[in-house]
N, C-alpha and C positions, 0 to 999 in steps of 0.2 A: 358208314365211315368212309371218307373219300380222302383222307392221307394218310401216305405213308408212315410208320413209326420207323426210326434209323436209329439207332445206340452206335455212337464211336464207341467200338472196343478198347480203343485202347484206354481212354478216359475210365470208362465202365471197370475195368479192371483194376486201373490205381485207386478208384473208388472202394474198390472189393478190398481190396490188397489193404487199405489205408485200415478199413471196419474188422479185419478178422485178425483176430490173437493167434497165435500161435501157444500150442499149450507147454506149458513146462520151461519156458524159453530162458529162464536164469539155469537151469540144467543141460542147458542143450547147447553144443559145440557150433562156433558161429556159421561153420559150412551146413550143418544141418536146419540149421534155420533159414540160412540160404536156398536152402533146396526144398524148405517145406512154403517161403513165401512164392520161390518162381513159380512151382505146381498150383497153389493158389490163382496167380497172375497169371497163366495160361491157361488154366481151367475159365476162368472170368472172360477172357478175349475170345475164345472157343464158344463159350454159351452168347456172348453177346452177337459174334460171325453168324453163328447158327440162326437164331432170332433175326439177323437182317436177312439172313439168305431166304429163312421161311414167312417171312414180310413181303421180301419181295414178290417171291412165287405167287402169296394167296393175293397178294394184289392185281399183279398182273391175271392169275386167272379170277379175277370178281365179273362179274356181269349181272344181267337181272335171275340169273339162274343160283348164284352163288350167291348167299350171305357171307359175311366179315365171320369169321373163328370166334367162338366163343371163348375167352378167357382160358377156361380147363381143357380145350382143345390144345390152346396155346403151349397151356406148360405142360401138357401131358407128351406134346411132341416134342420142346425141347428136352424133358427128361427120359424120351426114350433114344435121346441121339448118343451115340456112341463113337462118332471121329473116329471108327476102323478099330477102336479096344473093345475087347469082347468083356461081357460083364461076366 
């Protein structure tokens, strides 16, 4: 594979934000739902960042020595990222 994949975050996120319910939401005071869509939409911008950032790298290091990431590489790395919160 000889391009890059690039995800606008930002796009990716309104994407996210558009597909996911909020649960309980006729129950739930409209600040709080406020506060559980932005977490949503910054979570989404954050994993999309990540994914360009670790695109970039394994691109830039490919050569005849490195193969492209296998798929579960992929998400195995973005699900172990952490942006400085401790799990």
């Amino acid at each position: 594979m000889s391009d890059k994949i690039q995800v606008d975050p930002e796009k990716f996120a309104y994407k996210v934000l558009g597909n996911l319910p909020v649960a309980d939401y006729e129950n739930k005071d409209p600040e709080s739902v406020s506060k559980e869509k932005l977490l949503q939409f910054l979570s989404a911008y954050f994993v999309a960042t990540r994914f360009n950032n670790y695109e970039l790298q394994r691109f830039d290091e490919m050569d005849d020595k490195h193969a492209y990431p296998s798929y579960q590489k992929v998400v195995e790395t973005i699900n172990n990222a952490t942006w400085g919160i401790r799990k």
